[in-house]
C-alpha positions in Angstrom: 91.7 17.8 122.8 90.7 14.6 124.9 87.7 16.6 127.1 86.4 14.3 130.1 82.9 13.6 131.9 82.6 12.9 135.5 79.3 12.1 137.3 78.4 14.2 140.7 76.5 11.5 142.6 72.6 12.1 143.7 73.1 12.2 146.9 75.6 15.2 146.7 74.1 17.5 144.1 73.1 20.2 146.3 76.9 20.1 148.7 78.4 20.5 144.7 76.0 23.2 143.8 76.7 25.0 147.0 80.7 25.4 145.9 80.3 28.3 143.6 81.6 29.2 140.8 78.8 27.8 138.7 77.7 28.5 135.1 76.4 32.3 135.1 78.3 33.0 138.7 81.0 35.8 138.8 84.6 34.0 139.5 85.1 34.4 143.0 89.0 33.9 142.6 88.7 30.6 144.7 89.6 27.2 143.1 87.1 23.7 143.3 88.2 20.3 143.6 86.8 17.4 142.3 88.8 14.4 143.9 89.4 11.1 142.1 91.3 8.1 142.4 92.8 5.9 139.8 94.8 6.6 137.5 95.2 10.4 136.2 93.8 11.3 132.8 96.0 12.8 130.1 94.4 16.3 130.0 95.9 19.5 130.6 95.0 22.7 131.8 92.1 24.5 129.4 90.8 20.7 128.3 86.6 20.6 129.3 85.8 18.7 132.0 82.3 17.8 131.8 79.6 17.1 134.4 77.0 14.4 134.4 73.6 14.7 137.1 70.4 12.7 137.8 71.1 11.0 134.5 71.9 14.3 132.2 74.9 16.5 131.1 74.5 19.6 132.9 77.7 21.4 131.6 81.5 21.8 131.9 84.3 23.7 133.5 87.9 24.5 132.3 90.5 22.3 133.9 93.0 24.6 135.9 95.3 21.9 136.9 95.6 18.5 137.9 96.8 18.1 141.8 98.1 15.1 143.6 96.1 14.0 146.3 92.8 14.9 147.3 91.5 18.0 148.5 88.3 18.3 150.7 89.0 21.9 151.8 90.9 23.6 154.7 93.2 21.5 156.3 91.8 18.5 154.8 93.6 16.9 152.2 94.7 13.3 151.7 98.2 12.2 149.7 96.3 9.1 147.7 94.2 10.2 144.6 93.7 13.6 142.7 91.9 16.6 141.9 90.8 17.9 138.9 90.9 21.9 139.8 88.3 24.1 138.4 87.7 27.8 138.8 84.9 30.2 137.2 83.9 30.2 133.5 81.8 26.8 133.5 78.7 26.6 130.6 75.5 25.0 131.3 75.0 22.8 128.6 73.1 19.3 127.6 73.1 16.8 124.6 69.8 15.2 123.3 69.9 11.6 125.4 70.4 10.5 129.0 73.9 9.7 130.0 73.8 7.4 133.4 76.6 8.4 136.1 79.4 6.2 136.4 82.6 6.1 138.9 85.7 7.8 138.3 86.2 9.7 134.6 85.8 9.2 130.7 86.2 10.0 127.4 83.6 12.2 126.2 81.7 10.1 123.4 80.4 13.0 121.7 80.9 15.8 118.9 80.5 19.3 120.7 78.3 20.3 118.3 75.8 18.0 119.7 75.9 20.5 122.5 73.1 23.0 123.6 72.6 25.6 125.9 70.8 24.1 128.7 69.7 27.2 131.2 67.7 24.7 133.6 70.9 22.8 134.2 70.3 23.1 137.7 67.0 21.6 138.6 65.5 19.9 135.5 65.1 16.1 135.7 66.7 16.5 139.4 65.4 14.3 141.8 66.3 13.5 145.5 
């Protein structure tokens, strides 16, 4: 199962934390996008894609689906790119060491049993 990290920049923590569906929300039957360009990984729906803040793993969502072009809501799309489509059931969790943010998507570099629960996913180490 090739699971994959992407990085939510500083500057737009709190507009990515304000889309719902976060760990410990109820679904609220609405899908998220998180646009890329590039070239599209080779994941499929129920593959982890991970989340890197401020420096830390914060968690991960279930991939949905991959869509062509980008979505940046109503009425706004764009044909060039993609989106990696997410919906409720993402986990709050962290591995012991900083990873820095980077552009576009990886690998994750980890085992999953590295992983632990990480309830202050949404504030700690957080700066503006």
């Amino acid at each position: 199962m090739p699971d994959i990290v992407v990085t939510v920049p500083r500057d737009v923590w709190s507009e990515w934390l304000d889309e719902g569906d976060l760990p410990g929300d109820p679904w609220t039957y609405q899908n998220h996008h998180f646009n890329l360009s590039g070239h599209v990984p080779p994941v499929v729906p129920g593959d982890r894609v991970y989340v890197v803040a401020h420096g830390r793993l914060r968690g991960y969502a279930p991939l949905v689906r991959i869509m062509a072009g980008r979505y940046w809501g109503p009425g706004d799309y764009e044909p060039t790119g993609f989106a990696l489509v997410r919906r409720g059931g993402a986990v709050a969790c962290t591995i012991d060491r900083p990873i820095c943010g980077f552009p576009g998507w990886r690998y994750r570099d980890w085992m999953r049993e590295e992983e632990v629960p990480f309830p202050a996913w949404r504030n700690e180490g957080v700066t503006d």
